[in-house]
N, C-alpha and C positions, 0 to 999 in steps of 0.2 A: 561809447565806453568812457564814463569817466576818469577813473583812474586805472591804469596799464603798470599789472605787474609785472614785472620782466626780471629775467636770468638769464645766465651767458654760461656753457658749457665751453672753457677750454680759458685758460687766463697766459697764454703765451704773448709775446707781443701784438698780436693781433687781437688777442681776446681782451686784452686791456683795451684797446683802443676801441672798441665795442661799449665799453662799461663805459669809457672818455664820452661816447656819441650817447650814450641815455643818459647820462649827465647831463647835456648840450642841452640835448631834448629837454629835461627837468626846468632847468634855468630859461628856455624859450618859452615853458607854459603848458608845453602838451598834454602834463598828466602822468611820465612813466616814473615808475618808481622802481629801482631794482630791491628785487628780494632776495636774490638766490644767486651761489657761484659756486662751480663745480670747476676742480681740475684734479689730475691724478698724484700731483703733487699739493697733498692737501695743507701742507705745513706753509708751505708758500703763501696756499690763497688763502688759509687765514690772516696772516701777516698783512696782506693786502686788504681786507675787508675792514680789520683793527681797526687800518687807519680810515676806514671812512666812517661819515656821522650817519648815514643810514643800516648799520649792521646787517648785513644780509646772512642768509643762513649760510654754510660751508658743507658741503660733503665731496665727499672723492668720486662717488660710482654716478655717471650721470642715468643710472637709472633708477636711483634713490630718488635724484632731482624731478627726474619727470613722475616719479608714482606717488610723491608727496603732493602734487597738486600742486594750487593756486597761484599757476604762472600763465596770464595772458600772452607774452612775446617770449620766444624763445631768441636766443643769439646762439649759433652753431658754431663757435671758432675751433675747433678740433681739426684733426688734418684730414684729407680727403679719403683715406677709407674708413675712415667711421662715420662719416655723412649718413652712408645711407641708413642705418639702423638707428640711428639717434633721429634722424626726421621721420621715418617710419612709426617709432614709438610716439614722437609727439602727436604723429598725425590721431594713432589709437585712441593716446588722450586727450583727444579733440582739443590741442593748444590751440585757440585761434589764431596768428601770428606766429612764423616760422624765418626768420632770417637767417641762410645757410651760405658760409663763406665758400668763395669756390677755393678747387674744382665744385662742383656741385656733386660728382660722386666719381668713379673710376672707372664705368662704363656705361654705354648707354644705355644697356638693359638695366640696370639700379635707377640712372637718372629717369627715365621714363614711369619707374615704378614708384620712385618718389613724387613724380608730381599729379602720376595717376590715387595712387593712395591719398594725399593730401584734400586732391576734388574734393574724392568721393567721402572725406570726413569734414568737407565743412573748413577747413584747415588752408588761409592762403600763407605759400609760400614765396618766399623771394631769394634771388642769388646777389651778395653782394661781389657787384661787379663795378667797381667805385668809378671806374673813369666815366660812368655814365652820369656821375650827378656831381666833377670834380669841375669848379667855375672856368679853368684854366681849355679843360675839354671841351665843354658846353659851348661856350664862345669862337671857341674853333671850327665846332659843328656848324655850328647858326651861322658862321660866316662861309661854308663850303656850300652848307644848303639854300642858299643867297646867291650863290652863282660865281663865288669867289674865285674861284679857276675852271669853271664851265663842268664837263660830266669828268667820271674820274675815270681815268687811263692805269694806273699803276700806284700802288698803295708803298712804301718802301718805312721798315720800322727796322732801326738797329736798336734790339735790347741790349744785346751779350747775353752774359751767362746767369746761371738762374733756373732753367729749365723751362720744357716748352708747355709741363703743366700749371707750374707754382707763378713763373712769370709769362712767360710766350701765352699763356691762356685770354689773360688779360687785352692785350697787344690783336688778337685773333676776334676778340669780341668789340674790338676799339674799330677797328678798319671797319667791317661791317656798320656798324652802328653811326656811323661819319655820314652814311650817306643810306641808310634803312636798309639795307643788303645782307643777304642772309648767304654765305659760306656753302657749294654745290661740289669743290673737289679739291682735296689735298694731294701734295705730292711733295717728299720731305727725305732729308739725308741724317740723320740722328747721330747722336755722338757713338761711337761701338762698345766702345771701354769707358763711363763716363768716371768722373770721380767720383768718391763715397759723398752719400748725400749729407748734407749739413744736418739734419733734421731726425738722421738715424739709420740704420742697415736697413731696414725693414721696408724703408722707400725708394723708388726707381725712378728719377725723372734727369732723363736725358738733355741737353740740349740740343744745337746742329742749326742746320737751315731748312726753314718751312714754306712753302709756296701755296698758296689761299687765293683759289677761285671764285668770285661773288657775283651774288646777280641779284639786281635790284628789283624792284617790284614791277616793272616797265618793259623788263625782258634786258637791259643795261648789264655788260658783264666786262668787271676790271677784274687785276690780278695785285694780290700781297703777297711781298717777298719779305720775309719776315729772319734778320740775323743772331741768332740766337746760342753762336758758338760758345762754349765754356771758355775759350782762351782770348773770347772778346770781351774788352772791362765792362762794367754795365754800366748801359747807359740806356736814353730812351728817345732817342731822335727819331719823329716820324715827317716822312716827306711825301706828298701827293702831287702826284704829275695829273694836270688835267688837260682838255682841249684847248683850254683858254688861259691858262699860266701853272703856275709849281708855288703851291705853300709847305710853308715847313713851320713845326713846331714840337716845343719839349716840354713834356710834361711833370718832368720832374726838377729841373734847375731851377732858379731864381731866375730873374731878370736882372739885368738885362740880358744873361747868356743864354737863359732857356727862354727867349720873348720869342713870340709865332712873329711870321714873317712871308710873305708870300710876293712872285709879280707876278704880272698878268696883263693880255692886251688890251689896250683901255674898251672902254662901251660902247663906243662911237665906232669902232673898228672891227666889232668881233662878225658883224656881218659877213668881212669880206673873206674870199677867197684861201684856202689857209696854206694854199704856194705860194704867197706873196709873204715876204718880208717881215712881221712890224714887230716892233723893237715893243717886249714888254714892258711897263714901266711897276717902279716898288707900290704896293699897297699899305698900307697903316693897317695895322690887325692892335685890335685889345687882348691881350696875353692872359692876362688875369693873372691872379697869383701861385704860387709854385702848388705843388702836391701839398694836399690837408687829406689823411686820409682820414682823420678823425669828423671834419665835416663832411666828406662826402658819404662815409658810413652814417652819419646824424640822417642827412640826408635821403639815402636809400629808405632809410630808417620809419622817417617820414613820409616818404611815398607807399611802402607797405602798407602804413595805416592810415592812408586816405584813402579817397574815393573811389579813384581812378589809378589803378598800378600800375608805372611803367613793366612791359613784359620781358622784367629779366628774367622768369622760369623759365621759359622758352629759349630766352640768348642761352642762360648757362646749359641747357642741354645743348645747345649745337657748341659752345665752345668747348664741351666735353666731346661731342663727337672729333672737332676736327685736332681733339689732341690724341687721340686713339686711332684715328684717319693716318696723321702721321705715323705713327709709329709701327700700322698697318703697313703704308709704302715704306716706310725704311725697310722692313723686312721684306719687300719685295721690290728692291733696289732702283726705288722712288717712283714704282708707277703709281699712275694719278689712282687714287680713291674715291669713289661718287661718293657724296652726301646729299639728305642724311644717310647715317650706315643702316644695316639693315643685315640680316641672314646671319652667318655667322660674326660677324665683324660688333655688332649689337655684347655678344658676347665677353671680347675679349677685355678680360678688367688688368689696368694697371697702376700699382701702389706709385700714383702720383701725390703730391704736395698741397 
């Protein structure tokens, strides 16, 4: 495809930064050009289009957007219950290219039917789930999967507050992915009373504390304890306890206060016996730079439309599942939840972020 039309349904901060990432794209060569900007505040997103030198068209109803045609990449930034019915429609009008901000949808019967629907139209979709393509994460990865602190033991992420579908989602799909582990049972204490959502009445997403069972490809099973209280400031410290040392790192500070940081027992030692003594020593980790959510969206961007797709469809349905998981065991005063879900649990949809 030589040249890539694209449009962005939703121009909130998020959906600008969307239009920021085919911009990137534009000036790296790839070909995309935006056509088209849809938000329900249409006075806004004309204002916004004014000022740019490619004029794109403006309408409010993004089903105007999808039945007018000729958009090859769709950008999904809307909030997580209108997912499903906006990738649905694209899928009908065979958009080739589907970028959907998570949540991916509000339950896993949606999510599942969104990515069944898409197959079968020909239609590849992706969930942007940034910390998979954010330099700072990457490098963190490649260093865990290197043997930086040996198998992982305990996953430990303090967000704070935010909610455990808008932020805690993220954080949920992060641990996994550290070490290719797919998420097998939840067990979670949810805030009861939370405060009105930032975003409007009409959305429900809790915070609390979440506990995330993983199992690697190998049969390997650690545990994420994930902090996600409303009355903890936000922040994004994630620490991994492994056999062979404790790395830590933050994905969202600067450096040198968000710099990844790990010890670990040197190489020459790890042979031995692990009742004996040894004194781990500091590692040198490459930190890389703070959060760019605008590259790592360019990014996603551009794995969508290569070759080979990383398989975020598949992450963002399990990290829908394990945000419904939770909210399953809260109501059931934190028993564990097998995943994926399944019976009625597949069901229950909520107006997450």
């Amino acid at each position: 495809m030589n040249r890539i039309r694209a449009a962005v349904i939703g121009l909130g901060g998020m959906g600008k930064r969307h239009v920021a990432a085919l911009d990137a794209l534009a000036a790296q060569g790839v070909g995309v050009r935006t056509v088209a900007l849809c938000d329900m505040h249409v006075e806004g997103a004309r204002e916004f289009a004014a000022a740019r030198p490619d004029s794109p068209r403006v309408v409010a109803d993004w089903r105007e957007l999808i039945a007018a045609g000729g958009i090859d990449l769709l950008c999904v930034a809307t909030n997580g219950p209108s997912h499903r019915d906006i990738v649905l429609a694209a899928a009908q009008a065979k958009i080739p290219f589907v970028l959907c901000e998570k949540p991916m949808s509000t339950s896993g019967e949606s999510a599942r039917e969104m990515a069944a629907t898409c197959e079968a139209a020909g239609t590849r979709l992706a969930v942007n789930l940034c910390r998979r393509f954010l330099t700072r994460c990457l490098l963190f990865r490649q260093a865990l999967l290197d043997g930086l602190v040996g198998r992982p033991r305990r996953f430990w992420a303090i967000v704070g507050g935010g909610g455990v579908g808008c932020v805690g989602l993220h954080y949920f799909d992060y641990a996994g992915w550290l070490f290719d582990a797919r998420p097998v049972w939840v067990s979670a204490e949810l805030t009861k009373d939370p405060a009105p959502n930032v975003r409007g009445a009409q959305f429900f997403d809790p915070g609390g504390q979440v506990s995330v069972g993983f199992e690697c490809a190998d049969g390997w099973r650690f545990t994420g304890d994930f902090e996600l209280s409303e009355d903890v400031p936000r922040a994004s410290r994630c620490i991994v306890i492994g056999t062979e040392g404790v790395a830590e790192t933050d994905d969202f500070t600067p450096a040198p206060v968000g710099a990844a940081r790990a010890t670990a027992r040197p190489q020459d030692q790890r042979h031995m016996a692990k009742t004996r003594l040894v004194q781990p020593e500091p590692v040198a980790l490459d930190h890389g730079p703070a959060l760019d959510i605008v590259q790592a969206t360019a990014d996603c961007l551009r794995d969508l439309l290569g070759p080979n797709a990383q398989p975020t469809l598949l992450a963002g349905i399990e990290s829908v599942d394990v945000v419904l998981a939770a909210h399953l065991s809260s109501q059931n005063g934190g028993a564990r939840v097998a995943l994926p879900l399944s019976g009625a649990g597949l069901k229950l949809d909520v107006p997450i972020t």
